[in-house]
C-alpha positions, 0 to 999 in steps of 0.5 A, spaced: 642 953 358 642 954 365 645 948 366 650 949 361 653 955 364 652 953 372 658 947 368 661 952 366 662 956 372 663 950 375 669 948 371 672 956 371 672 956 378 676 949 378 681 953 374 682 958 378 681 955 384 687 951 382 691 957 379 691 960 386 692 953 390 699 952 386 700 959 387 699 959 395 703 952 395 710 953 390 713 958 393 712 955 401 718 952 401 722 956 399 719 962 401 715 959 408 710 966 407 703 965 405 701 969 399 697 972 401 693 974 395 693 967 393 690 965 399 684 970 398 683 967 391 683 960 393 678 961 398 674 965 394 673 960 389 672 955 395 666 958 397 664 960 391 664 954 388 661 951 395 654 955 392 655 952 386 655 944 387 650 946 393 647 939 395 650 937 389 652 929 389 658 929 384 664 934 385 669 934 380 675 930 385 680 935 381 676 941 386 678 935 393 684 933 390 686 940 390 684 942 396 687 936 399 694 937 396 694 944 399 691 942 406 697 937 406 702 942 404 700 947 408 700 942 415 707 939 413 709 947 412 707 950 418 713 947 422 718 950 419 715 957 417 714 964 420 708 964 422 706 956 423 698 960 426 697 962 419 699 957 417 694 953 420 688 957 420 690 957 413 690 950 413 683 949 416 680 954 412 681 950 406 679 944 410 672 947 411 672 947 404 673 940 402 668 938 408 662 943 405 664 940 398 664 934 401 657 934 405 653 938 399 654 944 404 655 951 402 660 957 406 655 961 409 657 968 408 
C-alpha cells in the first residue's frame, strides 16, 4: 500500500510539475516575464518530487524531459527579456533539480 501511494504521489507531482513548467515557459516569448507563481509551483514540485525519488534509481524521464525543456528555454530567453538574471537563477534552480533527480539526490530545505 505504501508503495502504491509513494507512486501516486510521484505521477501527481510529474503532473503538476508539468502543468506549471508549461505555464512558466509559454508565454516567455511573448511576455519575456516570469511567472512567477509558475515558477514557484515548479520549483515546489521539483523538490518535492527530489524527496520522493530520493536514492531511487529510476526517475520518470518525463520529470528530466521537462526540466530540461524548460532549462533550455529559459536560457535561450534570458537574452532578450527584461530581467536576463532572473532568468538565469531561474534557469539554475531548475538545473538543480535535474541534477539531484539525477544523482538520487534530495533538495535540502
Amino acid at each position: 500500500m505504501a508503495g502504491e501511494m509513494e507512486m501516486s504521489d510521484i505521477e501527481n507531482l510529474s503532473r503538476e510539475l508539468r502543468h506549471h513548467i508549461l505555464e512558466l515557459v509559454g508565454p516567455l516569448q511573448v511576455t519575456k516575464k516570469i511567472n512567477h507563481q509558475a515558477f514557484k509551483g515548479a520549483d515546489e514540485a521539483g523538490r518535492k518530487l527530489s524527496w520522493l525519488l530520493k536514492g531511487q534509481e529510476l526517475v520518470p524521464r518525463s520529470v528530466l524531459y521537462n526540466l530540461d525543456m524548460a532549462v533550455g528555454v529559459l536560457l535561450a530567453e534570458a537574452e532578450y527579456c527584461l530581467d536576463k538574471e532572473e532568468f538565469l537563477a531561474a534557469a539554475r534552480a531548475l538545473r538543480v533539480i535535474y541534477g539531484l533527480l539525477l544523482c538520487g539526490e534530495a533538495h535540502e530545505e
